[in-house]
DRENTOR-460797 format. One line per 5 residues: number of its first residue (from 1); their letters; for each residue x, y, z of N, C-alpha, C. Coordinates in steps of 0.2 Angstrom, whole numbers, plus 5000, padded with zeros to 4 digits. Example, Ala and Ser with C-alpha at 12.3 -4.5 7.8 and 13.67 -1.06 7.14 Angstrom:
1	as	5066 4972 5039 5062 4978 5039 5066 4984 5039  5064 4989 5035 5068 4995 5036 5064 5000 5039
//
This chain:
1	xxxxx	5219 5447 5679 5215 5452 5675 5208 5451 5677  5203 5457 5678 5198 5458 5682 5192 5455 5674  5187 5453 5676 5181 5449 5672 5177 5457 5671  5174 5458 5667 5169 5462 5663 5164 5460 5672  5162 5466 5671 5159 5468 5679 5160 5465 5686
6	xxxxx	5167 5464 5688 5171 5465 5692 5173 5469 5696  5175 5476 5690 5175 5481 5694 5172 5485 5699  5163 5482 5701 5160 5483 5705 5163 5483 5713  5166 5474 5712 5167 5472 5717 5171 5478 5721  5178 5477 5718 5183 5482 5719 5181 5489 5722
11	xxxxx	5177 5491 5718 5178 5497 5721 5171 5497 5726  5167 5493 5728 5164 5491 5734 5167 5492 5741  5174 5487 5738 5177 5485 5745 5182 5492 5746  5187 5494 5738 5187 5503 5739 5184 5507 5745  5179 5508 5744 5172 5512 5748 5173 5511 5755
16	xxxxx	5170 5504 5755 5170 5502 5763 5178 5504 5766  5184 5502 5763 5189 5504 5766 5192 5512 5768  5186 5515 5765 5188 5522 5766 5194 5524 5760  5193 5521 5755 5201 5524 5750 5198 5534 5750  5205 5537 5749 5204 5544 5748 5205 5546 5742
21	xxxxx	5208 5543 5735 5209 5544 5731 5212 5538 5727  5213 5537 5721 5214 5531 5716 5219 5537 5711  5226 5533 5711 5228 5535 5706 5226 5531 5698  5229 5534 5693 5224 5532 5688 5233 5529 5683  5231 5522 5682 5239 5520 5679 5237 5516 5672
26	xxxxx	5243 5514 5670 5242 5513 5659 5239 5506 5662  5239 5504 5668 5238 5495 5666 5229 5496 5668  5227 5501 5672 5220 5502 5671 5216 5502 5665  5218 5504 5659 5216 5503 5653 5217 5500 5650  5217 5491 5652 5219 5488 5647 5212 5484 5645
31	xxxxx	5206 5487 5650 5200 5483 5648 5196 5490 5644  5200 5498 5642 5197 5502 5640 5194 5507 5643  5193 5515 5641 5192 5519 5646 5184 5518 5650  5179 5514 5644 5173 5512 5648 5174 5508 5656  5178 5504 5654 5181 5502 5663 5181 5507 5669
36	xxxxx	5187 5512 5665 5189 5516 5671 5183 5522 5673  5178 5524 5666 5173 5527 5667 5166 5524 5674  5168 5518 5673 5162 5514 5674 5164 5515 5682  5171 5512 5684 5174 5512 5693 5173 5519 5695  5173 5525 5691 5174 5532 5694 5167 5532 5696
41	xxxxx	5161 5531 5692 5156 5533 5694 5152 5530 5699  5156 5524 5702 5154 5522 5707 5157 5522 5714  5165 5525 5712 5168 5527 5718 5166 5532 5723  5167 5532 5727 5164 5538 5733 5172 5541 5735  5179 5540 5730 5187 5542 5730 5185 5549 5723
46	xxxxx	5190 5551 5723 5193 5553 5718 5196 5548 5712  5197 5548 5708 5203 5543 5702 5206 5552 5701  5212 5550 5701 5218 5556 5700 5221 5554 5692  5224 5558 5688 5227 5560 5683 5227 5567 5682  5234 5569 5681 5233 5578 5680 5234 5577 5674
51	xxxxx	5238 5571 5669 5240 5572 5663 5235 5567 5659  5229 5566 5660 5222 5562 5654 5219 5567 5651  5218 5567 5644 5215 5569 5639 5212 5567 5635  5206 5570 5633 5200 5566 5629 5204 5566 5622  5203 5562 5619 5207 5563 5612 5204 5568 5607
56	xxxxx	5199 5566 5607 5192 5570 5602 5193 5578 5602  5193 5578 5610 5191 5584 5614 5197 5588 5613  5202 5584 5615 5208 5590 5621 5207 5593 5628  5200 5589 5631 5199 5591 5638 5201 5586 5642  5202 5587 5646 5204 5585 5653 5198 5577 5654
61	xxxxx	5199 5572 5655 5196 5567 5654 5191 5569 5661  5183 5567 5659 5180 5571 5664 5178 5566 5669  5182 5558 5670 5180 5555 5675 5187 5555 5680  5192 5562 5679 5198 5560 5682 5199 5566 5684  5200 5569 5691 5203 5574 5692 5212 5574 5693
66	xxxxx	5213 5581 5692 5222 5581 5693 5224 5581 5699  5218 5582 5704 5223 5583 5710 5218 5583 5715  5218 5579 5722 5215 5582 5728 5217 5583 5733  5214 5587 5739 5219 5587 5745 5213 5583 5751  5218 5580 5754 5215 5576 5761 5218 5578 5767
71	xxxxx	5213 5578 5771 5218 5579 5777 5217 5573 5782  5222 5570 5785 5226 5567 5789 5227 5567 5797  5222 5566 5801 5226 5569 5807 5228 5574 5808  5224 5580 5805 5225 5587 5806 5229 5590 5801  5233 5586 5797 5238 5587 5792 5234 5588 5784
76	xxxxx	5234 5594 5781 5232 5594 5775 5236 5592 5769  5236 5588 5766 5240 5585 5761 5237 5585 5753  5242 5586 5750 5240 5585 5740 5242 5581 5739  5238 5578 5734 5241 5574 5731 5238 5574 5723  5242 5572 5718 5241 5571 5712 5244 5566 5709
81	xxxxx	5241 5563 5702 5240 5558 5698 5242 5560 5693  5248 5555 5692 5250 5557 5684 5251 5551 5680  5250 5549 5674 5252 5544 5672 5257 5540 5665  5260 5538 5664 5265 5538 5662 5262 5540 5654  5266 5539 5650 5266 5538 5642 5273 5536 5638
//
């Protein structure tokens, strides 16, 4: 399990690797959504969930998008993030 600012590291090395999106899964919150808040805002990826909701709200969690498309070697592709319950 990752130490209270940690996540920096990770998604540093995310970055440099070129990641094109992050899906967003239950074991991501086990440090809380400040964690996953905290990784989004300093990834240069998407984080994907098309099924996150604010509790409060009932909106769409606003560090997650549902869905992005990348293209590949000329190949436009979707992809979306869902996560269990």
């Amino acid at each position: 399990m990752l130490k209270i600012g940690e996540e920096s590291k990770i998604v540093r090395w995310m970055n440099k690797v070129s990641f094109s999106g992050m899906g967003i899964g239950a074991l991501d919150f086990e440090r809380g959504a400040s964690f996953i808040e905290s990784f989004s805002e300093n990834s240069d990826f998407p984080l994907l969930c098309i099924n996150l909701f604010d509790e409060e709200t009932g909106k769409r969690a606003e560090f997650a998008q549902p869905s992005a498309s990348i293209e590949i070697d000329g190949f436009k592709i979707g992809v979306i993030g869902a996560i269990a319950t």
